[in-house]
C-alpha positions in Angstrom: 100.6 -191.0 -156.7 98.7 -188.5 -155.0 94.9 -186.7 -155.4 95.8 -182.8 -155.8 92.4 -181.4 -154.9 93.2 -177.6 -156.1 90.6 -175.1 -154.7 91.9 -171.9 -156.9 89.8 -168.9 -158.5 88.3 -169.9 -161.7 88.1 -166.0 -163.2 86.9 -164.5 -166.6 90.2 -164.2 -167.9 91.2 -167.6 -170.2 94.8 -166.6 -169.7 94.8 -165.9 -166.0 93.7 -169.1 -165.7 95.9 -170.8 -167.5 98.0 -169.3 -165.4 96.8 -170.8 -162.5 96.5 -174.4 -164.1 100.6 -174.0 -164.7 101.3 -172.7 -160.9 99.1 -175.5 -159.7 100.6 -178.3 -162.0 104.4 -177.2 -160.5 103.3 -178.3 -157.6 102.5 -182.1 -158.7 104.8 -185.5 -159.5 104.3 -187.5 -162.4 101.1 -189.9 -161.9 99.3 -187.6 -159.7 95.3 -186.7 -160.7 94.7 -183.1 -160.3 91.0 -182.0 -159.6 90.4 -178.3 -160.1 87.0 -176.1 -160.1 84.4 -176.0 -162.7 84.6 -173.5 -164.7 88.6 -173.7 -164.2 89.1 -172.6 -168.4 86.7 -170.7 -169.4 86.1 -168.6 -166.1 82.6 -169.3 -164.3 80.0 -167.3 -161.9 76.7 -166.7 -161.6 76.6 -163.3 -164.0 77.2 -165.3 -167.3 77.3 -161.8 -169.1 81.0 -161.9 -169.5 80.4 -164.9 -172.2 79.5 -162.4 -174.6 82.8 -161.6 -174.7 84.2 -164.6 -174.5 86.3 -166.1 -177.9 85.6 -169.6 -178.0 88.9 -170.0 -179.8 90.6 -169.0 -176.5 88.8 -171.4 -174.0 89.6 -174.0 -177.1 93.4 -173.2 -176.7 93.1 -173.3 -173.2 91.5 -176.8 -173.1 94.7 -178.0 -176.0 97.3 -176.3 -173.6 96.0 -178.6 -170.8 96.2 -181.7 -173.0 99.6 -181.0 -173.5 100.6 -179.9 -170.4 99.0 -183.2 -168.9 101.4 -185.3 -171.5 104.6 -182.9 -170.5 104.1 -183.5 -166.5 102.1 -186.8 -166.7 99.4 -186.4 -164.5 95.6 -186.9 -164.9 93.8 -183.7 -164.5 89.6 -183.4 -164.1 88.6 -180.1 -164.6 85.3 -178.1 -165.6 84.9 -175.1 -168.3 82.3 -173.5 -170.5 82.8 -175.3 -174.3 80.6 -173.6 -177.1 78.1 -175.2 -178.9 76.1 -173.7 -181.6 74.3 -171.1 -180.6 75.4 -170.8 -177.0 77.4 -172.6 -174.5 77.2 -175.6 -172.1 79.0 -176.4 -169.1 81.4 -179.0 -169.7 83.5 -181.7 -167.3 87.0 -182.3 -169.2 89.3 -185.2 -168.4 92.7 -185.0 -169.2 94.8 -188.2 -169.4 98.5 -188.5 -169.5 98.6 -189.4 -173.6 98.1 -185.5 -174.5 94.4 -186.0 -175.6 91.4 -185.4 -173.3 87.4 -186.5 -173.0 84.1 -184.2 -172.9 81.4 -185.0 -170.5 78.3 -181.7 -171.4 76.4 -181.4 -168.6 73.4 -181.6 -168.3 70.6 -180.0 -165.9 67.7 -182.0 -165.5 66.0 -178.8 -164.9 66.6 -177.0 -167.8 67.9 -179.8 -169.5 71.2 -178.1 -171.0 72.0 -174.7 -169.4 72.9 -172.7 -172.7 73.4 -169.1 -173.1 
C-alpha cells in the first residue's frame, strides 16, 4: 500500500477533471489511498461565478464515476468538490472506499457557518 498525495489542477471543467482523476488513478496499485485537492470534481477558486454555470447533474456524475472507478482499481480515494444543496452549494470532503459507494462530510466554516452560494 502506498499514500498517493496527488497535487493536480482542480479546474471549472467537471470533465477535465475527470480526466485528471483517471491519469492520476493509472498511476496507483490496488490498496493504495489516493488524496487529491479540494475542489478536485466540481472545479474550485476563489471567483465562484463559474457555479452559475455549473449542472449539478455533472459534478453528481463525476462523484458516481469516482465510486466506481475506486471499486474497478481498488483503492481509497479522499477528495474535495462543490455538492449542491437547495438553494446553493457547500463545499464537500468525499471519501471513496474500495466497495463502489462513497461518504459526504459538508463542511462547515465556523465563520460563516456553511459557505453557500
Amino acid at each position: 500500500m502506498s499514500i498517493v498525495v496527488a497535487q493536480v489542477p482542480a479546474v471549472w471543467d467537471v470533465d477535465a477533471n475527470l480526466i485528471t482523476v483517471q491519469e492520476v488513478l493509472s498511476e496507483t496499485r490496488a490498496g493504495d489511498v489516493v488524496v487529491l485537492p479540494e475542489g478536485m470534481l466540481s472545479g474550485y477558486g476563489d471567483d465562484l461565478a463559474p457555479l452559475a454555470a455549473m449542472e449539478p447533474a455533472a459534478v453528481n456524475h463525476a462523484v458516481a464515476q469516482v465510486a466506481q472507478l475506486a471499486k474497478q482499481k481498488q483503492v481509497h480515494i479522499f477528495c474535495g468538490s462543490l455538492l449542491a444543496l437547495e438553494g446553493g452549494w457547500c463545499n464537500a470532503g468525499l471519501f471513496f472506499p474500495t466497495n463502489g459507494a462513497y461518504q459526504v462530510y459538508r463542511k462547515i466554516n465556523p465563520r460563516t457557518r456553511r459557505r453557500v452560494a
